[in-house]
C-alpha positions in Angstrom: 0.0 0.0 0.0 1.1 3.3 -0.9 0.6 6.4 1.0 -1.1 9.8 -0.1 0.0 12.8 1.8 -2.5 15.5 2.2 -1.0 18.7 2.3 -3.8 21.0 3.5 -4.0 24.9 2.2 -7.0 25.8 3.5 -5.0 28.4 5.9 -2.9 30.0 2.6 -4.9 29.1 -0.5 -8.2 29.1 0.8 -8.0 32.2 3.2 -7.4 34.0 -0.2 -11.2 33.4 -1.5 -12.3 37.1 -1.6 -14.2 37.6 1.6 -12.9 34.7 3.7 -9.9 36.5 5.8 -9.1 34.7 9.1 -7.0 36.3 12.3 -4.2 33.9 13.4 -6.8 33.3 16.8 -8.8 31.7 13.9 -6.3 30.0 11.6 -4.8 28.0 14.7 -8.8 26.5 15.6 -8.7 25.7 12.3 -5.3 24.1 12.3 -6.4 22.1 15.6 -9.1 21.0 13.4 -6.8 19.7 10.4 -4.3 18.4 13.4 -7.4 16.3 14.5 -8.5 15.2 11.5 -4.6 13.6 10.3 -3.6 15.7 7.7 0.1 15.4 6.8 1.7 18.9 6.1 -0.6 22.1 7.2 0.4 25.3 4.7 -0.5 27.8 7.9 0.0 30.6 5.4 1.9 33.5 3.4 4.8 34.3 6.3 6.0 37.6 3.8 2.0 39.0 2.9 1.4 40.9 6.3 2.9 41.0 9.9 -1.0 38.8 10.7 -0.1 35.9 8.4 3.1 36.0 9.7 2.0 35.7 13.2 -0.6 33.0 12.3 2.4 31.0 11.0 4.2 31.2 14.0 1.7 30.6 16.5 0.4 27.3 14.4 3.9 26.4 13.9 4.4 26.9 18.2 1.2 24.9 18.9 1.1 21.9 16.7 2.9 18.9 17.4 1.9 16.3 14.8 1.6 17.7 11.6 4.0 18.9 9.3 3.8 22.9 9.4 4.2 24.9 6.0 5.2 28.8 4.8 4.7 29.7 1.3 7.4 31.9 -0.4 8.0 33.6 -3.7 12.0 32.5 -5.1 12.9 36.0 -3.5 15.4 36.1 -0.5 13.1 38.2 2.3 10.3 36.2 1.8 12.2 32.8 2.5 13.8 34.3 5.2 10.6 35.2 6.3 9.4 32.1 6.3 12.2 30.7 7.8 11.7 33.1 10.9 8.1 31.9 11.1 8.8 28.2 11.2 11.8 28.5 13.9 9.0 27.0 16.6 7.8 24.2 14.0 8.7 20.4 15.5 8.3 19.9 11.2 9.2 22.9 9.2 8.4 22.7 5.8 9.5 25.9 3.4 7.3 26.1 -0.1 8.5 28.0 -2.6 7.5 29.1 -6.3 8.4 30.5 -9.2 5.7 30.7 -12.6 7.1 29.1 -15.8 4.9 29.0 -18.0 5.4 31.4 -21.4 2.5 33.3 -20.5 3.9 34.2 -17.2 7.9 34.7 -17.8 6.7 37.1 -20.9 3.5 39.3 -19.1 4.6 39.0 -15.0 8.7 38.3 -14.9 9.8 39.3 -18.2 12.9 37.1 -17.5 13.9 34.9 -20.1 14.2 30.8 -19.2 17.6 30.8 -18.0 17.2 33.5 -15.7 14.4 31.6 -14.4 16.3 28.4 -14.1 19.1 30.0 -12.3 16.7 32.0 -9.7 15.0 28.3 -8.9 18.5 27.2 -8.2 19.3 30.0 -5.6 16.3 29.8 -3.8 15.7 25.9 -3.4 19.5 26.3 -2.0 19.2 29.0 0.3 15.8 27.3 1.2 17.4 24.2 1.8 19.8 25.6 3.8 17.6 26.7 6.5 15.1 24.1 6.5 16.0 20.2 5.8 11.9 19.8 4.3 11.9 22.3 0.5 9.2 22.3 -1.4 9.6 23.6 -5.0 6.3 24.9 -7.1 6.4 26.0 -10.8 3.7 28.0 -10.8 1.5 27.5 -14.3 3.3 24.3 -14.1 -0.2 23.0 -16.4 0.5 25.9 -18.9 4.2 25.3 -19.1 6.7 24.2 -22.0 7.4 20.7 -21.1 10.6 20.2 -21.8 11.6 23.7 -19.8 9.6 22.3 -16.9 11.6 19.5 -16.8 14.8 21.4 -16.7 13.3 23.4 -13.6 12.3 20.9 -11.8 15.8 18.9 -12.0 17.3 22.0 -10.9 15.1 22.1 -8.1 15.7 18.6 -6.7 19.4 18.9 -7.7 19.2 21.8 -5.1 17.6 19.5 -2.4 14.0 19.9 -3.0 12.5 16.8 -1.6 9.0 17.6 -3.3 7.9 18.8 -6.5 4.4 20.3 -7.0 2.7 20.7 -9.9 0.3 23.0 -9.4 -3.0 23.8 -12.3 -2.9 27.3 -11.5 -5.5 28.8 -13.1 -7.6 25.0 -13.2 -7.1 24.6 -17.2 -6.4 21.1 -17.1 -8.5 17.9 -17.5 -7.9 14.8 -16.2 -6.4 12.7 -19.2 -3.8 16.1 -19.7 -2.9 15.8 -15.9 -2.2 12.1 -16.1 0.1 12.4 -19.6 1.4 15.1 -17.7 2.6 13.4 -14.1 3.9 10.3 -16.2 5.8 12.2 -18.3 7.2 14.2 -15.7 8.2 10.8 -13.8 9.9 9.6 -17.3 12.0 13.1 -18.2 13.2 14.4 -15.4 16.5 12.6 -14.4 16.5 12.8 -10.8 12.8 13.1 -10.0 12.7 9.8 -8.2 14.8 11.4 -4.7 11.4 13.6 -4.6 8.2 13.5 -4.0 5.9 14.6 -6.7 3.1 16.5 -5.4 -0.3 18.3 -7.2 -2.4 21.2 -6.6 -5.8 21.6 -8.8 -8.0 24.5 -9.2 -11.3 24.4 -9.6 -12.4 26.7 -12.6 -13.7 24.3 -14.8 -14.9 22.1 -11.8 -11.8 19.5 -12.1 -9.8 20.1 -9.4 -10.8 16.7 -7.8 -11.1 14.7 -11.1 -7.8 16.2 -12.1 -5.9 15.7 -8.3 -7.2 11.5 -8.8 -5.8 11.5 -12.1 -2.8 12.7 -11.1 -2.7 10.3 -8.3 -3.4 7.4 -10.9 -0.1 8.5 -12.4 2.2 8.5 -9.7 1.5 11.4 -7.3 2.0 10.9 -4.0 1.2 14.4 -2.5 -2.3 16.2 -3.1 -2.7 19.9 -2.1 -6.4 20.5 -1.1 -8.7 22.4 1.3 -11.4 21.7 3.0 -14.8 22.6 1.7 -12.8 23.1 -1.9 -12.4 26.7 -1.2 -9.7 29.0 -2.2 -8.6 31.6 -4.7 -11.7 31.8 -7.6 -13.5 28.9 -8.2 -11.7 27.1 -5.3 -9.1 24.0 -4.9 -9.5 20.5 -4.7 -12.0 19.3 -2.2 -10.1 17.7 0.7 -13.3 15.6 1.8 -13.6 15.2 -2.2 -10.2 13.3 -2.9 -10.4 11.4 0.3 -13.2 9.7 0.2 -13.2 8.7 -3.3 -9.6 7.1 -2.6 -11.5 5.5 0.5 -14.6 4.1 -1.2 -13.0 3.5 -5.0 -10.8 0.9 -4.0 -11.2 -0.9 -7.0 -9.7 2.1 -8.9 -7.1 2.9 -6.0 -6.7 -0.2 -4.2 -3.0 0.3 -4.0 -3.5 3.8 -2.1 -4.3 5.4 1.6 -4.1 8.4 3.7 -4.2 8.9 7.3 -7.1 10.9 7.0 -9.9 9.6 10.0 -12.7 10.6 7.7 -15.0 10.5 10.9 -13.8 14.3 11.5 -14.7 15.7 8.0 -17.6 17.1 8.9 -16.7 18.9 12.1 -14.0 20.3 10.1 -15.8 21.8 7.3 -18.4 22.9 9.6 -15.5 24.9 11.4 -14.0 26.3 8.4 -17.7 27.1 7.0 -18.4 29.0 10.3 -15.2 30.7 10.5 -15.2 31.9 7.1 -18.6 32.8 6.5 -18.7 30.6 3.4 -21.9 28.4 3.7 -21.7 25.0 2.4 -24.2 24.5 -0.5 -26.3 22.0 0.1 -25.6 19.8 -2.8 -21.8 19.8 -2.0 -20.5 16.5 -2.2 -19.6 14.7 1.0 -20.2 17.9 3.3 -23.6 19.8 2.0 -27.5 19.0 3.8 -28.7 17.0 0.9 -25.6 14.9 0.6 -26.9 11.9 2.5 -30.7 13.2 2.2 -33.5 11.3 0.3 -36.8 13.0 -0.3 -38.5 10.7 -3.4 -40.6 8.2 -2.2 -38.5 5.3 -4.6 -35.4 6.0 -3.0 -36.4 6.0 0.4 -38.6 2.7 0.4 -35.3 1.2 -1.1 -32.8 2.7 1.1 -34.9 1.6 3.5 -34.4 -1.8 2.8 -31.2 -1.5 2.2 -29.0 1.7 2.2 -26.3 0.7 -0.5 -29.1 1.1 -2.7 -28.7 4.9 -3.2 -25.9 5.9 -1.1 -22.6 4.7 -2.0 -21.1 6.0 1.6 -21.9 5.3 5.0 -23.0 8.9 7.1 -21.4 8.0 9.7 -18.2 7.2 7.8 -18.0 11.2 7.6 -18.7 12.4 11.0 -22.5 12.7 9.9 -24.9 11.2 12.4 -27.5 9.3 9.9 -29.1 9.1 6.4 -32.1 11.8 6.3 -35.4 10.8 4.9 -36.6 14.0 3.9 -40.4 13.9 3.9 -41.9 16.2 1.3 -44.5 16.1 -1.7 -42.1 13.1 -3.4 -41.7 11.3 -0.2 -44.2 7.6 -0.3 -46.0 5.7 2.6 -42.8 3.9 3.9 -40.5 6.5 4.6 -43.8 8.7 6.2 -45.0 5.7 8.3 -41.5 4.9 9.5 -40.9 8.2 11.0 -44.2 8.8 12.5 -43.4 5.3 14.6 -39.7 7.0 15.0 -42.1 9.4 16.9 -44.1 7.5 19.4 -47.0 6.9 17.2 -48.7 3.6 16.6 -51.2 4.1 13.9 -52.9 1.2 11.8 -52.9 1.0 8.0 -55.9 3.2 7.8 -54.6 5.5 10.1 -51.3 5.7 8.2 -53.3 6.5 4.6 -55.8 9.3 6.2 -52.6 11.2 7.5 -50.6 10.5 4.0 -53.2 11.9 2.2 -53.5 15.3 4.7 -49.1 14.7 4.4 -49.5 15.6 0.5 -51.6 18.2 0.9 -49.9 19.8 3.6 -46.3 19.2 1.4 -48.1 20.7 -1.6 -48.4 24.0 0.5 -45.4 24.3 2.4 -41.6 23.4 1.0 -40.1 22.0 4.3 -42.0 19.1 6.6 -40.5 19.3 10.3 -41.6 16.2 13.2 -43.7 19.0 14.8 -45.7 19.1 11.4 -45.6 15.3 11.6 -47.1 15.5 15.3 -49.7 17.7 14.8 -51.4 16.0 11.9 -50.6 12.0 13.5 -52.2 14.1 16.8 -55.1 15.1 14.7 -55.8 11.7 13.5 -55.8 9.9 17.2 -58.2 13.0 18.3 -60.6 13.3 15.5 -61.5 9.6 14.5 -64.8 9.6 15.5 -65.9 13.2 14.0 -69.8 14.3 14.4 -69.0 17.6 12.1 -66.0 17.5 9.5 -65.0 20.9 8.1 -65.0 20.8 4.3 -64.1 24.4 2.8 -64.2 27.6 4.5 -63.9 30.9 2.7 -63.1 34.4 4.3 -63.7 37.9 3.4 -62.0 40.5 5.5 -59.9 43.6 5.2 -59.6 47.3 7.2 -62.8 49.1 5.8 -65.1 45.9 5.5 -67.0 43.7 8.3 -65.5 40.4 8.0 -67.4 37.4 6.4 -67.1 33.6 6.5 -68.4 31.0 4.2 -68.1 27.3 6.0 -69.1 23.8 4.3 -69.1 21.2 7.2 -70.0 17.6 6.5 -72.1 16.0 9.4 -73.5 12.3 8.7 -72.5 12.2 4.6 -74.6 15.5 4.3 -72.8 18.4 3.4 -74.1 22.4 5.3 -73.0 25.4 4.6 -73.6 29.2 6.4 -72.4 32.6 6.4 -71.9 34.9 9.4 -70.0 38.3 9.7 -68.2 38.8 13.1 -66.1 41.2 14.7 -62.9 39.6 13.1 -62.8 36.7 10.6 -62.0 34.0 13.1 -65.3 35.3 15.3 -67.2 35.2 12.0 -66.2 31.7 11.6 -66.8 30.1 14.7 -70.7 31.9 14.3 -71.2 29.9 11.0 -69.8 27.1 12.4 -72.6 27.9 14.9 -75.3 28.4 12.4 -74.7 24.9 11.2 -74.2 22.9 14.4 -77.3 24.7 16.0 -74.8 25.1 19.1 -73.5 27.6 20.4 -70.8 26.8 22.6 -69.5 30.1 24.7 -65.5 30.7 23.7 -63.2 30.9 26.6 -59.8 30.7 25.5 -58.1 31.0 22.3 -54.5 30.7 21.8 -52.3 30.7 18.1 -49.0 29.3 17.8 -46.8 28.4 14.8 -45.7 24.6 14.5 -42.5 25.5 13.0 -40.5 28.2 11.5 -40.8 30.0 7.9 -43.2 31.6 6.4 -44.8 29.0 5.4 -45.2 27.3 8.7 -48.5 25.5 10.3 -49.7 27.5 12.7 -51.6 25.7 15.6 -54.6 27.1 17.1 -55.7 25.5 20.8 -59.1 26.6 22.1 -61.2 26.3 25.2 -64.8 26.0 25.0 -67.5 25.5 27.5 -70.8 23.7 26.1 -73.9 22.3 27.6 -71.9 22.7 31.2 -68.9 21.3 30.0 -65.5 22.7 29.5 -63.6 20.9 26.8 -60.3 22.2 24.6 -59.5 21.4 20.9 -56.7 22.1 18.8 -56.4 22.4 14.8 -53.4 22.7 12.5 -53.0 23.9 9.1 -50.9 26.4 7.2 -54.1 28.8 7.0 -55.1 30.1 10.4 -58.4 30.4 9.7 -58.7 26.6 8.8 -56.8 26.1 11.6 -58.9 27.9 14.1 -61.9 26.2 12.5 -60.4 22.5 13.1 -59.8 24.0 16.5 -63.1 24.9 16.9 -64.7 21.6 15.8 -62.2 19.4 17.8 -63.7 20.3 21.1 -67.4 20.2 19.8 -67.2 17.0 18.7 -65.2 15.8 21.6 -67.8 16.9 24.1 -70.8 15.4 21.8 
């Protein structure tokens, strides 16, 4: 077996999304995190950028013990000697330097030619080598490059005692089949690539980064740059939680491969970083987002049910995520509705479970999330309202400021359908009067109380009432994402239960 290193630049790379600046206080929770989770080298950050990021570096470099820590500088003398000085706490210093080869670079951002670029790698992977035993040599646009120039920089880097080479996709131009000819013919041109470690690091601007970082894996790197959450400069890096679980559960592709990683504290991590950052996970992120191990259509959950490898190639829990969701919604079937209401104390025949699927649908129909409370109050219904004397069919409202408020109810009571209209000081009052007219009771109102079920706008509100009738005091409660229905149901739940 043959071991991946994951070199983590969430703390350099990924700090430099637009918007997602961290303090050093921050960037050493995070590097706890990545300690924690069994990352090999942590890039802590750009020593040279600013006296914070220089700081940061140090104090990670102080306080952890088991990772390797990392300091990114340019092939200029202050900033490796910056870097240097940031690192002197490290237990294992690591200094990363780069240099951009690629035409486009040398002609619009150095305007050297390729032999002064070759001789500057050769300075600074010696003077880097000189203070720290652990060099890491970048060509920047390494993707982008000549070949054959890149393979002359590259032996002049490991000549200098660079003990990895990283190829890094700068600007994510690449593909996946380019990367691997790429790697491979790196391993066959370069003389003495074989005393270094070849490393990658993707960029996500075409949405490769990943695809790209497993190809390159495939062709014999050994070291993959990523961050956690994929975030970083643009469109992002490679996904840490990306490459490692598809190593982990591919293991017909990369049987021969592992990392260190204990996957269980992925999703703690990216949590963190998402919190610390500000960057919300999207919820169709791979590994990481809400809806990643989250079924809503009723054919997926009956068969995950009965057996989860049906639509979920990854176990939850394999992540640091506490169990596969059943989301219950307007695509969600019988199964997956009946299951949870048992999860929830309730014990409900098969007749019980289709009267509450079909008030499920049309509850889903109006509202876009279902919450347990949701579930509770229409399984709660059920149990109460078996038995009903008067069923509300329709009821129909006209109110505003400079009208008296109407109500139009249909109520069903044995297979006849009634209707009345009242007015009323409000449209609730003008209800509970038609509801009156109908009944022929009339039931004196003592309490009336409105709650909602769950958050949103487009929550259920639940309406509990007190009512006193024929010398009997008796509450009922209603639910429904109209108050007015729900006040109704409300209203009817305690006159039936007292008749």
């Amino acid at each position: 077996m043959r071991k991946i290193f994951i070199f983590d630049t969430t703390l350099r790379d990924g700090e430099q999304a637009p918007g997602a600046a961290l303090s050093s206080g921050q960037k050493l929770e995070i590097a706890f995190a990545l300690e924690n989770l069994g990352v090999d080298i942590i890039e802590a950050g750009f020593p040279i950028a600013s006296p914070d990021d220089f700081k940061a570096v140090d104090l990670v470099a102080a306080s952890i013990k088991k990772s390797g820590v990392c300091g990114l500088a340019r092939c200029i003398k202050k900033d490796i000697e910056a870097a240097r000085d940031s690192l002197k706490k490290a237990k294992k210093p690591r200094i990363h330097i780069f240099l951009a080869t690629s035409k486009i670079h040398l002609k619009y951002k150095f305007k050297k030619a390729e032999s002064e670029i070759i001789e500057l790698a050769r300075k600074s992977a010696r003077l880097a080598r000189k203070y720290c035993d652990d060099v890491e040599f970048s060509p920047e646009d390494a993707t982008r490059s000549d070949r054959d120039f890149l393979y002359k920089v590259i032996e002049t880097a490991v000549n200098e005692g660079a003990k990895t080479i990283n190829i890094p996709d700068t600007v994510g131009y690449s593909y996946p089949q380019e990367i691997f000819s790429l790697i491979s013919d790196i391993g066959n041109n370069v003389p003495n690539i074989a005393k270094a470690v070849i490393a990658i690091h993707c960029h996500n601007d075409l949405g490769l980064a990943t695809a790209n970082s497993l190809s390159g894996v495939l062709a014999g790197v050994r070291q993959v740059h990523c961050t956690i959450n994929g975030i970083g400069e643009r469109a992002g890096n490679a996904s840490l939680e990306e490459l490692v679980m598809a190593l982990k559960v591919r293991k017909d592709v990369f049987k021969d491969f592992y990392t260190q990683i204990n996957t269980k504290e992925i999703y703690r991590a990216s949590h963190l970083v998402s919190k610390l950052t500000g960057f919300v996970v999207p919820p169709n992120k791979a590994i990481v987002g809400a809806n990643a191990f989250a079924h809503e259509s009723g054919i997926h959950q009956d068969a995950i049910l009965k057996k989860r490898i049906t639509y979920e190639i990854m176990n939850p829990r394999d992540v640091g995520i506490a169990r596969t969701q059943l989301i219950l919604g307007k695509h969600s079937g019988r199964h997956a509705l009946a299951k949870r209401l048992k999860e929830l104390g309730f014990r409900l025949n098969e007749q019980g479970i289709n009267d509450i699927f079909k008030r499920f649908k049309e509850l889903a129909d109006k509202k876009k999330d279902i919450f347990d409370d949701d579930l509770i109050a229409l399984a709660e219904e059920e149990t109460r309202t078996r038995k009903k004397t008067f069923e509300l069919v329709s009821i129909r409202a006209v109110t505003g400021t400079d009208i008296v408020p109407e109500a139009t109810v249909q109520i069903k009571h044995k297979r006849k359908i009634s209707q009345a209209s009242s007015s009323g000081d409000g449209p609730v009052d003008a209800c509970y009067k038609a509801i009156d007219k109908i009944t022929n009771l009339r039931p004196k109102l003592l309490n009336y109380k409105l709650d909602a079920v769950t958050k949103g706008k487009d929550a259920q509100g639940m309406v509990q009432v007190q009512i006193k009738l024929k010398g009997v005091s008796m509450a009922g409660r209603g639910a429904s994402t109209d108050i007015l229905e729900a006040s109704a149901k409300a209203y009817l739940d305690a006159i039936n239960k007292i008749l």
